[in-house]
N, C-alpha and C positions, 0 to 999 in steps of 0.2 A: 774947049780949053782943057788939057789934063791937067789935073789937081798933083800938088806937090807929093800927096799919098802916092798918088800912081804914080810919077813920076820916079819916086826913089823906088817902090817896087821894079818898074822892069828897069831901073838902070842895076838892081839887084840878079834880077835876072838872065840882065845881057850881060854885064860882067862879073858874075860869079862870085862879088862879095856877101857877105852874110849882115845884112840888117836888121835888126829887131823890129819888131813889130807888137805892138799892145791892143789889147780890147777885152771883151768878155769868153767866157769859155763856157759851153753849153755841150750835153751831150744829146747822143742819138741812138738810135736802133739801126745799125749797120744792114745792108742788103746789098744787091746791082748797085756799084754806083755806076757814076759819070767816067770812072776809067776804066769802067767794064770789067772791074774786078768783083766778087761775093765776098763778103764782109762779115764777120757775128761781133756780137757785144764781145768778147772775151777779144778779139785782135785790136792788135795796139795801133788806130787808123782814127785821119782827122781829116775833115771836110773842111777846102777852105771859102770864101766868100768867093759869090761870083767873081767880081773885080781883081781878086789876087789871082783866081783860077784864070780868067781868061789872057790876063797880062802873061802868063808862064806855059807854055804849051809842052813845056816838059816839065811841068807841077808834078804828074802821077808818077808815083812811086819813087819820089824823092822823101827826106826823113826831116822832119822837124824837130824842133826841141823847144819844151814850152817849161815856162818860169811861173812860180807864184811864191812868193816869199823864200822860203827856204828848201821849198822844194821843187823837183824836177822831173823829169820823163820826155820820152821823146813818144813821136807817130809818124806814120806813113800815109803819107797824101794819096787818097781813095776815091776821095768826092768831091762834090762841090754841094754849100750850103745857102740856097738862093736866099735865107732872109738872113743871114750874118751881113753885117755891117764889115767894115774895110778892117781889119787889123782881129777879127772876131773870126775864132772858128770853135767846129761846132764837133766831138772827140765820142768814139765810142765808151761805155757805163767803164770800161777798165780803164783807158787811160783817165779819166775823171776822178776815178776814185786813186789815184795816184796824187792828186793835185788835193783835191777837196770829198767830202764824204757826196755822194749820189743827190741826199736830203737840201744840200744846197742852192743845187741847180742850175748856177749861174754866175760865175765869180770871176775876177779881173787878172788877166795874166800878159805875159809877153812871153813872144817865140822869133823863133828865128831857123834858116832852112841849115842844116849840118852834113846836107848831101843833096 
């Protein structure tokens, strides 16, 4: 049975509206990812959950845009992060420290795809 999450994901997908999305935001040590791109902490790149990465076969290299109170930033879909939960992505130490200071490690945002 697809869950109403996935559901509005690829109907996001398949037709080209922009849906928000909520969860936690966690960062990573960029490398190889899963779109066969190389990645450093300093590029502005976010991994998204299995579930949202597999629903989108053209995730990589589309640009996000993630919310947290009053502030903003956008990423570039690079990876995929197997333990992120559905609406949960996981953002290189730059784009993080745009949202919240590194020291935090783990703070609640919503995003949405802008390309």
């Amino acid at each position: 049975m697809l869950s109403l999450t996935k559901l509005v994901a690829a109907l996001s997908c398949t037709l080209g509206y922009a849906v928000a999305f909520s969860g936690d935001l966690t960062y990573f040590t960029p490398g190889l990812g899963s779109c066969g791109w190389t990645n450093t902490e300093s590029d502005m790149v976010v991994a998204l959950s299995p579930a949202q990465y597999e629903l989108d076969p053209k995730a990589c290299g589309k640009t996000i845009q993630i919310h947290a109170g009053n502030k903003t930033t956008t990423a570039k879909v690079v990876d995929k992060c197997p333990p992120c939960a559905v609406g949960s992505i996981d953002v290189s130490p730059t784009v993080f420290q745009h949202i919240a200071p590194l020291t935090v490690g783990r703070t609640h945002v919503e995003w949405d795809y802008v390309s």
